[in-house]
VOBA-1610 file (N, C-alpha, C; in pm, whole numbers, padded with zeros to 5 digits, always signed):
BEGIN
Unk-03573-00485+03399Unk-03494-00470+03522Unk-03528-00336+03587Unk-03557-00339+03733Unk-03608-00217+03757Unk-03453-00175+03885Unk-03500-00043+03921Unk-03380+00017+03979Unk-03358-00066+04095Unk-03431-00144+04159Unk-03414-00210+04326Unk-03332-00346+04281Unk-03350-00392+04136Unk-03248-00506+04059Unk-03124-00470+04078Unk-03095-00318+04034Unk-02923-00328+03989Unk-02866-00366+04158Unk-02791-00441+04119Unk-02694-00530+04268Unk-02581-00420+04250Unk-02517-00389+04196Unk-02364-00380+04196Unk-02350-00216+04154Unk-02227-00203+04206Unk-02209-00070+04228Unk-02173+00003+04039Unk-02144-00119+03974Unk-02094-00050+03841Unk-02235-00023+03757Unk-02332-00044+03823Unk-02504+00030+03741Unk-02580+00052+03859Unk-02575+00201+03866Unk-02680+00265+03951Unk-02840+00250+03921Unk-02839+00271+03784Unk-02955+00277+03715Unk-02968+00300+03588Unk-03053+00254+03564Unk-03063+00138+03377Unk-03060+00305+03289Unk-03000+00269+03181Unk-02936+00382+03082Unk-03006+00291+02919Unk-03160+00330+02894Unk-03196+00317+02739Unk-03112+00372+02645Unk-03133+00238+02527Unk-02974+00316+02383Unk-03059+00440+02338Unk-03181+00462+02394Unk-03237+00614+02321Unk-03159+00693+02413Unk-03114+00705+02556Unk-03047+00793+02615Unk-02896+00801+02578Unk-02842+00703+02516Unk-02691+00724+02516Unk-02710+00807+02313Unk-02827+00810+02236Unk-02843+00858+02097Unk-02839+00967+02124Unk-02928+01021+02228Unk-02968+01185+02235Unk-02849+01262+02300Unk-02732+01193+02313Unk-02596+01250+02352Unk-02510+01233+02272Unk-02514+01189+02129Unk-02416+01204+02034Unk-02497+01296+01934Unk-02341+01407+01927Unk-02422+01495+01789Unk-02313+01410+01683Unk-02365+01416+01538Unk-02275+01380+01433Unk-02303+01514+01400Unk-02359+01569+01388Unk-02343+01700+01257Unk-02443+01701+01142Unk-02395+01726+01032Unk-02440+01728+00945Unk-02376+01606+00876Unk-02482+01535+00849Unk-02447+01371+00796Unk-02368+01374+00685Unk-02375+01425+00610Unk-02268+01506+00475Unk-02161+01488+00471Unk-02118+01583+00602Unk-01952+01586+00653Unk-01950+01502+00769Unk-02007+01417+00770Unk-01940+01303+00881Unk-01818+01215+00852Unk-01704+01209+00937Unk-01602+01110+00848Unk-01640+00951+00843Unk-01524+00929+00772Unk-01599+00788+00716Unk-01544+00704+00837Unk-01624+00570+00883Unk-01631+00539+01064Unk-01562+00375+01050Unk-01472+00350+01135Unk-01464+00216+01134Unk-01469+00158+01259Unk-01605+00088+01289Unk-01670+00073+01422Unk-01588-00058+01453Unk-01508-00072+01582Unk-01435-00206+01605Unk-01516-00274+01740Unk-01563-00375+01717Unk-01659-00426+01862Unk-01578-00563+01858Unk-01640-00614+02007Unk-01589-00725+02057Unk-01567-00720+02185Unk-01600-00849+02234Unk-01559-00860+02372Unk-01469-00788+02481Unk-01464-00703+02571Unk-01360-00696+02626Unk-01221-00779+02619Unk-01096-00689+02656Unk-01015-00817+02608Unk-00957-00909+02515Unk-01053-00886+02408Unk-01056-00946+02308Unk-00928-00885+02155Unk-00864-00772+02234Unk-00728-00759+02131Unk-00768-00632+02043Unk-00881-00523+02104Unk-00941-00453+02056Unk-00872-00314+02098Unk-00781-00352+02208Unk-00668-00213+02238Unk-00526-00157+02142Unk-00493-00387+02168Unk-00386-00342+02026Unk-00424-00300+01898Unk-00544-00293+01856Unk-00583-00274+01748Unk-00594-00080+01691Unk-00602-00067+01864Unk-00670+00085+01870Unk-00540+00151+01829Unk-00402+00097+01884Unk-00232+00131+01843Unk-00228+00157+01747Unk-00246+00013+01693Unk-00264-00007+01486Unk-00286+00112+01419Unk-00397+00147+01480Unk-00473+00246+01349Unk-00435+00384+01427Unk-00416+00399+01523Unk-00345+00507+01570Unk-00202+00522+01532Unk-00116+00472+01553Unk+00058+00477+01479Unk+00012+00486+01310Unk-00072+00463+01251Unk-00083+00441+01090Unk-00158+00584+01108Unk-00127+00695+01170Unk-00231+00830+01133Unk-00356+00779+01137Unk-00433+00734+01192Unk-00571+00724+01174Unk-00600+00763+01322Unk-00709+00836+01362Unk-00713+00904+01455Unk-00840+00786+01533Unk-00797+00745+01659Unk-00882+00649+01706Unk-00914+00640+01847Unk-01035+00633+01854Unk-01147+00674+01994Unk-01170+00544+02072Unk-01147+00541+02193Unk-01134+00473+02305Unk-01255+00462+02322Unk-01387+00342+02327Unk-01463+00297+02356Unk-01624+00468+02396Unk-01610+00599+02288Unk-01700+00683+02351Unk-01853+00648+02346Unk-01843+00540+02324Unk-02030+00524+02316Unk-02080+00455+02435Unk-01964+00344+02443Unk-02009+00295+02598Unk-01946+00387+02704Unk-01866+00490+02697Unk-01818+00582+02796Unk-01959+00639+02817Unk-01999+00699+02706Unk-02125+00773+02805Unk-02234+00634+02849Unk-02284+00542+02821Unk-02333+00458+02902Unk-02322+00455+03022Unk-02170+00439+03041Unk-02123+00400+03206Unk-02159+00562+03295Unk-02117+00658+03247Unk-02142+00790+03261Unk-02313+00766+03342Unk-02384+00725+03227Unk-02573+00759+03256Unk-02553+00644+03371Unk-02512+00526+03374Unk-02543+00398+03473Unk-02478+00454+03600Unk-02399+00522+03602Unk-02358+00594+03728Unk-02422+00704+03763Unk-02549+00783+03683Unk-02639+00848+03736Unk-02515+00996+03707Unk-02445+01006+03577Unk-02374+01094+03538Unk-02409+01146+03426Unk-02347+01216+03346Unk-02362+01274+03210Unk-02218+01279+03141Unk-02211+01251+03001Unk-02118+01261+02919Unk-02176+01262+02786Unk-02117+01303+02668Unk-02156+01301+02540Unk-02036+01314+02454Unk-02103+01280+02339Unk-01990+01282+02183Unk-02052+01371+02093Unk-01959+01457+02042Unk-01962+01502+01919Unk-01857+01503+01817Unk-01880+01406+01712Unk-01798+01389+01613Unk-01743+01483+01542Unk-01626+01482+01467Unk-01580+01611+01362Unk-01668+01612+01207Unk-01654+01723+01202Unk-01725+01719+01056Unk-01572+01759+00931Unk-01573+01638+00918Unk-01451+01581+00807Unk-01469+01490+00735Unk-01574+01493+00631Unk-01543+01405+00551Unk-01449+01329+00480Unk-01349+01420+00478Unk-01214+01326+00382Unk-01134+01251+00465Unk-01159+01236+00630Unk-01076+01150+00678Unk-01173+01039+00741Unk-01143+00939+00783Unk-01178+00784+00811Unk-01086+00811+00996Unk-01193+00804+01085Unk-01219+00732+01229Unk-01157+00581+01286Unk-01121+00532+01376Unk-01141+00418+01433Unk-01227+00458+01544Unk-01315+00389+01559Unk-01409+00362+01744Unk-01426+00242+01743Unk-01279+00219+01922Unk-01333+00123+01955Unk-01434+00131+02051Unk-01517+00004+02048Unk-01608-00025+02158Unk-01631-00175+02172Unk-01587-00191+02319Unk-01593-00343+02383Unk-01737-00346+02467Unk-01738-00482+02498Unk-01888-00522+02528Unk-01862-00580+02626Unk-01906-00565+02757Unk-01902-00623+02908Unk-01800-00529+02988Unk-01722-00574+03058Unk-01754-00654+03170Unk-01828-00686+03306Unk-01864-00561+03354Unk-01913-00557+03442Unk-02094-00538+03490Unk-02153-00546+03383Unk-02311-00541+03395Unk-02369-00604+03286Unk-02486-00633+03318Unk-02616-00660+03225Unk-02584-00534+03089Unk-02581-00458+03151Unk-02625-00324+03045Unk-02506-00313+02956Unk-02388-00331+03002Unk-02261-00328+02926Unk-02232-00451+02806Unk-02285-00566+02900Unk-02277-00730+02820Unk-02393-00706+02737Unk-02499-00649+02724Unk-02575-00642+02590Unk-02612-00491+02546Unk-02449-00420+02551Unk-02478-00296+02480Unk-02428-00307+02345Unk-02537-00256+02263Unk-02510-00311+02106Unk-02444-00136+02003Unk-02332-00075+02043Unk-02300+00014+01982Unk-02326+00034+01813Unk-02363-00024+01751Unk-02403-00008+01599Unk-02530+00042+01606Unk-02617+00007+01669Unk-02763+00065+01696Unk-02732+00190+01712Unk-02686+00218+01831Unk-02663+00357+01859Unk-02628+00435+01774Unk-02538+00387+01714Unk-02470+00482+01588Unk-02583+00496+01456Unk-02614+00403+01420Unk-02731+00383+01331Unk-02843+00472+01347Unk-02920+00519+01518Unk-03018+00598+01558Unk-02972+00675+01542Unk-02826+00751+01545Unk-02811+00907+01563Unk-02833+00966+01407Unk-02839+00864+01380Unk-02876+00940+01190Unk-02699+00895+01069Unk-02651+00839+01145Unk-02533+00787+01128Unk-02548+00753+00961Unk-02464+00796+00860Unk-02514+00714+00710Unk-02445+00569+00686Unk-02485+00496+00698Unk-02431+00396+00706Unk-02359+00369+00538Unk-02367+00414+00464Unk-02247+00415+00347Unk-02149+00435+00380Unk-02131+00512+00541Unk-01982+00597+00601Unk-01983+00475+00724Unk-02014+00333+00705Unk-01976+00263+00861Unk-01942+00130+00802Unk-01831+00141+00874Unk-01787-00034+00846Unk-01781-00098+00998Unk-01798-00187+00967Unk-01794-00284+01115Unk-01635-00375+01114Unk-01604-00332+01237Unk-01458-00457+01248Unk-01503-00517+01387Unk-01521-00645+01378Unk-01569-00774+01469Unk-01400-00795+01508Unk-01349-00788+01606Unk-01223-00823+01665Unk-01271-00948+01780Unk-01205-01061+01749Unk-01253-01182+01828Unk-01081-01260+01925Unk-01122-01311+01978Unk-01049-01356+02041Unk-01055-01502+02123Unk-00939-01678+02121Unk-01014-01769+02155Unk-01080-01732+02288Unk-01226-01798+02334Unk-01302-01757+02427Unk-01204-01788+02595Unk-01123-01888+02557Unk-01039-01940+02703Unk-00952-01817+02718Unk-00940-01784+02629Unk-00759-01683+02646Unk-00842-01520+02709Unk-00993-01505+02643Unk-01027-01416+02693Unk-01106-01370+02789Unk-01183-01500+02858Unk-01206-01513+02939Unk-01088-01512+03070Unk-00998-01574+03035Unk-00867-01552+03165Unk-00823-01432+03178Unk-00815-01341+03088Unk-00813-01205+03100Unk-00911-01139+03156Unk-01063-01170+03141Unk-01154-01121+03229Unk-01163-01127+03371Unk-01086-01246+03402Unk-01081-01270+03558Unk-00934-01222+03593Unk-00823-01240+03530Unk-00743-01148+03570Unk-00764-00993+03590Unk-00815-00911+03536Unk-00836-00805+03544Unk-00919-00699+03608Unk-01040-00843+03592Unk-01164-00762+03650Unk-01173-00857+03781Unk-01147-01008+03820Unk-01155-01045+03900Unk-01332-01124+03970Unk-01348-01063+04083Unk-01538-01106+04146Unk-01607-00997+04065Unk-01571-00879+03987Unk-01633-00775+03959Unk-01705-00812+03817Unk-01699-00926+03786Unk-01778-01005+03642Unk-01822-01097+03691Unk-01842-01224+03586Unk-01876-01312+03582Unk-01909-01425+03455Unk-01903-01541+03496Unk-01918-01646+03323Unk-02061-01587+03242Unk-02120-01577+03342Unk-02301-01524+03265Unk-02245-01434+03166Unk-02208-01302+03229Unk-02163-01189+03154Unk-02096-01203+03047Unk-01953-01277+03057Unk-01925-01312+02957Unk-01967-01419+02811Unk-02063-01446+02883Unk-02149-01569+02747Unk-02254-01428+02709Unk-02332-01343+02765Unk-02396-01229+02697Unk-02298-01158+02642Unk-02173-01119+02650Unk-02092-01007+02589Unk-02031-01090+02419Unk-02019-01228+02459Unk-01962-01281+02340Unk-02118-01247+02253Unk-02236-01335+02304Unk-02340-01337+02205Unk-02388-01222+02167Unk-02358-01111+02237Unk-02383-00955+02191Unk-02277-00942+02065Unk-02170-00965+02066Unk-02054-00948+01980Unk-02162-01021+01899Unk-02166-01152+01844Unk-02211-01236+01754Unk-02357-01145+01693Unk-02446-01128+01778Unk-02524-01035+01713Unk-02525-00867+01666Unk-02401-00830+01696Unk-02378-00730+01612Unk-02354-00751+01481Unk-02259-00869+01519Unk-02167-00920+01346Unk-02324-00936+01219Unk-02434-01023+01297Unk-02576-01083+01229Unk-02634-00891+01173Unk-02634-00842+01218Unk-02703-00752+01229Unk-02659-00622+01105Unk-02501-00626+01103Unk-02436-00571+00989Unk-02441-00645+00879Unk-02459-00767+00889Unk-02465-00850+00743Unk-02650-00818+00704Unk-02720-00827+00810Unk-02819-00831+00732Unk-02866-00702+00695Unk-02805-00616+00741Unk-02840-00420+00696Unk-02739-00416+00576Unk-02629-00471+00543Unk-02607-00472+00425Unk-02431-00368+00421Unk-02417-00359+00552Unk-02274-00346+00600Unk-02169-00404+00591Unk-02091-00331+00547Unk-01926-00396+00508Unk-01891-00461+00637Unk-01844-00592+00643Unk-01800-00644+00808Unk-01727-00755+00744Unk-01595-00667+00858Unk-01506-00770+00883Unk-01433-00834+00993Unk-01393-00964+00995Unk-01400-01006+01153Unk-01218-01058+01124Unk-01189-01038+01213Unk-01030-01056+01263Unk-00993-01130+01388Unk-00960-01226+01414Unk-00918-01331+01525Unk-00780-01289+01536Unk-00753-01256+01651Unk-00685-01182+01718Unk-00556-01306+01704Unk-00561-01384+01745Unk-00432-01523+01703Unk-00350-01483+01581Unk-00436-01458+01481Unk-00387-01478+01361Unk-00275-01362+01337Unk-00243-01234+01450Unk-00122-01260+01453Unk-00012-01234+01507Unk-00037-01365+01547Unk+00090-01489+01616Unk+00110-01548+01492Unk+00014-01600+01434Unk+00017-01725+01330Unk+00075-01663+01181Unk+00068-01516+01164Unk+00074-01517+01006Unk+00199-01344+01051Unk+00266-01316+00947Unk+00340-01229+00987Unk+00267-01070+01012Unk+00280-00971+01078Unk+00127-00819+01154Unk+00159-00804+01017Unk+00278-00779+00945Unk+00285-00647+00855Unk+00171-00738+00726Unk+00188-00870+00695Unk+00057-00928+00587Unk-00080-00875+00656Unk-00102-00963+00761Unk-00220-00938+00862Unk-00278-00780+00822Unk-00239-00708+00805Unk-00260-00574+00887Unk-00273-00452+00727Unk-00160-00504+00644Unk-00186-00433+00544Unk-00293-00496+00462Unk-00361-00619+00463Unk-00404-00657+00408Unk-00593-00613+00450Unk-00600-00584+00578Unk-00684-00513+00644Unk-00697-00402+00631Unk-00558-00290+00632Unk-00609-00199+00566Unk-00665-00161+00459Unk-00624-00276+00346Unk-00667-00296+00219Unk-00832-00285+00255Unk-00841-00370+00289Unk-01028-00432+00272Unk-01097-00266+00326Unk-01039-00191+00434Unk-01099-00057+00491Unk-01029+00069+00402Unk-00960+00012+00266Unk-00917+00127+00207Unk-00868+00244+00230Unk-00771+00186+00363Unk-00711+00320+00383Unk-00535+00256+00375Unk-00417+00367+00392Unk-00308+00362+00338Unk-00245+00244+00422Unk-00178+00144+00393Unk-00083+00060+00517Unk+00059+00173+00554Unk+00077+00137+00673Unk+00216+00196+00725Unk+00327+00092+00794Unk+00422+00079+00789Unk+00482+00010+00854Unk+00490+00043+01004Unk+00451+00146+01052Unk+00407+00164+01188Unk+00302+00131+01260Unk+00236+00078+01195Unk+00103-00004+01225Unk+00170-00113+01308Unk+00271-00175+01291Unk+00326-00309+01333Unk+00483-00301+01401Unk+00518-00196+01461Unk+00626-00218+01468Unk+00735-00046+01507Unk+00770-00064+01626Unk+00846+00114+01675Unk+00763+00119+01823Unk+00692+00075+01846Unk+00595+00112+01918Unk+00653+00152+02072Unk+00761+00132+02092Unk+00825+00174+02218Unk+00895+00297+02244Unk+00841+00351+02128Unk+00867+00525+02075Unk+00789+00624+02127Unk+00634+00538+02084Unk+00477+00612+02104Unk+00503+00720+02166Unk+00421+00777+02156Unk+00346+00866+02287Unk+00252+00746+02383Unk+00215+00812+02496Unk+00107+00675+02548Unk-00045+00723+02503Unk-00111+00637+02543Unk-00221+00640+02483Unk-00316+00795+02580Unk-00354+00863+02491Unk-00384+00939+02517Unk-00366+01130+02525Unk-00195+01072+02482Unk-00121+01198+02477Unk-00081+01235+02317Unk-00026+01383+02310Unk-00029+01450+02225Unk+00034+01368+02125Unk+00037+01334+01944Unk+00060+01260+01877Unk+00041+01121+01893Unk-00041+01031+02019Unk-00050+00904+01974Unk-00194+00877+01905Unk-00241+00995+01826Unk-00387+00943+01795Unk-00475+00918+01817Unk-00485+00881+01975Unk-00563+00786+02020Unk-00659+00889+02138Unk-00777+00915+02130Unk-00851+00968+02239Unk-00926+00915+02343Unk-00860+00917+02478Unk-00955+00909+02568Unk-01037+00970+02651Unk-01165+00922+02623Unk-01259+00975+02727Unk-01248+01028+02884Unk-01274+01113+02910Unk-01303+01047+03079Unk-01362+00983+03143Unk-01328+00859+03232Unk-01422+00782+03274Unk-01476+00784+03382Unk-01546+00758+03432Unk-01613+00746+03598Unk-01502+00674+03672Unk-01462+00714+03762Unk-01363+00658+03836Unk-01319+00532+03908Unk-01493+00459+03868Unk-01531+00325+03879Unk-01443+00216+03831Unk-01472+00306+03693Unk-01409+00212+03565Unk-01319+00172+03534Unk-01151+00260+03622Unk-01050+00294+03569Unk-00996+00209+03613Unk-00910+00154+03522Unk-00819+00024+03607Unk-00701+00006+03549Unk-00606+00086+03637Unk-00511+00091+03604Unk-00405-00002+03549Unk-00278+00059+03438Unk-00233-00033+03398Unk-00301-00109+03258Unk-00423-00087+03267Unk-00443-00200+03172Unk-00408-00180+02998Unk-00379-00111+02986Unk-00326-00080+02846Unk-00166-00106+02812Unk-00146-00074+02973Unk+00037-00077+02896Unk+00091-00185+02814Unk+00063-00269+02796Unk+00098-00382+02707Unk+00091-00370+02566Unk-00003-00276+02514Unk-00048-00214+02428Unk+00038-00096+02410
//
């Protein structure tokens, strides 16, 4: 795709995963904390999740790998540098689409993998969601600013991340966002923390109209700054 391709105002110009690598420092691989990478579709139940592990003390990052993407596709700059803490365990989320080619097949595990990332310190969480329920959210939200294409590349990007941790030999686990409706959060959820070995809380599931909001002092949860493109308001509060 060359620069006279990009149509739409949300990619100025094409952003290689070698440009979004050479903007994350980890440190010294040693003291990197231990990472629990959450991907999946936009939409796909990957915000409430970000709560989860934020109310349970786990300190958890708002999509920074595709933040600087959107950053370079807007002909901007942004970067990450991780803490050097080994004894504590990360959430990063990162969703896939909605609005470009470059977003619907941005594969965040690569990235992380190139920066020198040890993958003994990365687990993968596949957060899925049924494709109708999240697709109606894509058009609610985002509206003419997507599309069905996009969303059939953002799911099959999801699907080949999931291929890609099994065959490197990565802990991965996938969670369908239904399940809970269907089974009671506090099983669901401690039982997940189980598999990522870190502590369950009963705040993981439950107080949440206490929080801080996302972003502010004690809710855990860090957000980036985004290009002003991106921002769309509201969309978390539900979360």
């Amino acid at each position: 795709m060359t620069a006279s391709e990009l149509k739409t105002p949300y990619e100025r110009v094409r952003a290689p995963i070698s440009e979004i690598v050479a903007r994350v420092n980890i440190g010294d691989p040693q003291c990197t904390p231990k990472l629990i990478l959450g991907v999946g579709p936009a939409r796909s139940g990957s915000t409430v999740m970000m709560r989860v592990f934020g109310a349970s003390g786990i300190e958890a990052h708002f999509q920074q790998l595709k933040n600087i993407l959107r950053w370079l596709i807007q002909a901007g700059e942004s970067s990450l540098t991780l803490p050097q803490t080994p004894e504590r365990t990360l959430f990063l989320k990162e969703t896939i689409g909605p609005y470009s080619n470059q977003e619907a097949a941005f594969n965040p595990l690569t990235a992380l993998l190139e920066t020198g990332y040890p993958p003994e310190k990365l687990q993968l969480f596949i957060i899925g969601r049924h494709p109708l329920s999240t697709w109606a959210s894509w058009k609610h939200w985002f509206g003419q600013n997507t599309s069905l294409e996009l969303f059939k590349i953002a799911n099959q990007t999801a699907e080949n991340i999931r291929r890609q941790a099994v065959q490197q030999g990565l802990q991965t686990t996938t969670l369908a966002y239904e399940i809970l409706n269907e089974q009671l959060p506090e099983i669901v959820i401690s039982r997940l923390f189980a598999r990522f070995g870190i502590p369950f809380s009963s705040a993981a599931c439950g107080g949440w109209d206490i929080l801080p909001a996302f972003g502010d002092p004690g809710s855990n949860i860090v957000l980036p700054e985004e290009p002003e493109i991106f921002v769309v308001p509201h969309v978390h509060d539900r979360a």
